[in-house]
N, C-alpha and C positions, 0 to 999 in steps of 0.2 A: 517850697523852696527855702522859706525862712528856716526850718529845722533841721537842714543839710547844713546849712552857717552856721547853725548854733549846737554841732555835734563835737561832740571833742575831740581833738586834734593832736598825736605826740609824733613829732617826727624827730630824726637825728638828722642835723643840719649840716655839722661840719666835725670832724676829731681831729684835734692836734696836739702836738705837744709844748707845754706851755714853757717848760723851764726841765733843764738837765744838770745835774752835778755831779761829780767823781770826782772821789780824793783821794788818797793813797798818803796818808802823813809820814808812814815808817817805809821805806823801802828794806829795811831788815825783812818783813814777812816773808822776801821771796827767796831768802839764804834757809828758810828754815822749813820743814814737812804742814804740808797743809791740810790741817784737820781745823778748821776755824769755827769759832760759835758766832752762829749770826742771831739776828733780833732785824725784826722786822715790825716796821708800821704801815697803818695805811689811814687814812683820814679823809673824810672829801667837804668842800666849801662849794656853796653855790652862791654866784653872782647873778642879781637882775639885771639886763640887758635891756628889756623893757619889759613889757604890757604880757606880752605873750611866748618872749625868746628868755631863756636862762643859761649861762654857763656852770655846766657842773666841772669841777675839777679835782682828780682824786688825785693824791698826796701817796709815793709811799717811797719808804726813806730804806734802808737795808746797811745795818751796821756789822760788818765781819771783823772780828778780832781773832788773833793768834795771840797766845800764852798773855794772854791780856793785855795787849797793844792792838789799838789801831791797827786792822791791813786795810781795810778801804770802807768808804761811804757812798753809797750811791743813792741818789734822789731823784724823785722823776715827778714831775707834777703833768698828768695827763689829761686834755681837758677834751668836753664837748659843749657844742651846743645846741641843745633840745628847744624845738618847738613843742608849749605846752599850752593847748591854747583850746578855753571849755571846759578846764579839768574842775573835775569838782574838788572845791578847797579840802575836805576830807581825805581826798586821795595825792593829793601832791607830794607830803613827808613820806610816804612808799616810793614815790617814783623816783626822787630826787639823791634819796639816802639809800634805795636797794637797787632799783631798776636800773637806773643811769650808771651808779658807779660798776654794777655786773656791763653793761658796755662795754666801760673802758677800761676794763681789769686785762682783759689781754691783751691789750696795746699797750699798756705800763708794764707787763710781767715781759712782756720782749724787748722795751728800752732798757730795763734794767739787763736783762740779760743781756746784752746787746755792750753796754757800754763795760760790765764788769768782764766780757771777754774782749774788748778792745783792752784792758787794765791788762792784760796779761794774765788774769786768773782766769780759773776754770771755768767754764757754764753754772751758771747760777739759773735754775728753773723756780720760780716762787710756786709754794702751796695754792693753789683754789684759794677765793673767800668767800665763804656766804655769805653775803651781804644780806641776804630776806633774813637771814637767822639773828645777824647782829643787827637787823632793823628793831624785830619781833622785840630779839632780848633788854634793846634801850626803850622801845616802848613799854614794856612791863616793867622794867625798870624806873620809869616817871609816872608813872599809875601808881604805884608800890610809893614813890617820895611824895605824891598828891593822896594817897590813902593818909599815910603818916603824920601831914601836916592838918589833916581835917580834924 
């Protein structure tokens, strides 16, 4: 019985969304043909909660410009909280930096969509993100600056 307690545990406890914004600085953009360049981020911050609960929260911000002006900003911070409880410490920076935020990547890519057709522009659909590939790639990345500094 003791080894069923001390098995490792990931559950999704609760999603939500933590914080929302849209901006629209120039109302010029909608006199003019809409072919706009966007730029897109995505980031994620995790909070301890306690012992065994984390909130992961991913970040991703979407800036559309016409003829180089501001037409809008939209921001979505979308968060979970995961039970991670048993995990072995080796395994946590995967779970937290690729696992989690693949969660909540399509709950973000529909508020944004969401709130940029409430603005009165088009559907905005965001790209996929591979989160296990940009894990991989910053971990190689700090192996490669820990080779360097040795």
């Amino acid at each position: 019985m003791s080894d069923e307690l001390n098995q490792p545990q990931l559950g999704l406890e609760r999603i939500y969304t933590k914080d929302i914004s849209f901006e629209v600085p120039n109302t010029e953009v909608f006199t003019k043909p809409w072919q706009p360049e966007t730029d897109v981020t995505v980031a994620t911050s995790v909070n301890d909660l306690d012992e065994d609960y984390k909130e992961v929260v991913l970040n991703v911000s979407v800036t559309a410009k016409l003829d180089n002006s501001v037409a809008f900003i939209a921001e979505v911070q979308q968060a979970g909280i995961f039970l991670l409880k048993n995990i072995p410490e080796a395994d946590l920076p995967h779970l937290l930096q690729a696992y989690c935020p693949n969660i909540l990547f399509p709950y973000a890519r529909e508020a944004i969509s969401d709130i940029v057709t409430r603005g009165s522009f088009p559907q905005l659909l965001l790209a996929p993100v591979n989160f296990e590939q940009a894990f991989l790639q910053s971990q190689l990345a700090n192996e490669d600056a820990d080779n360097a500094d040795a």
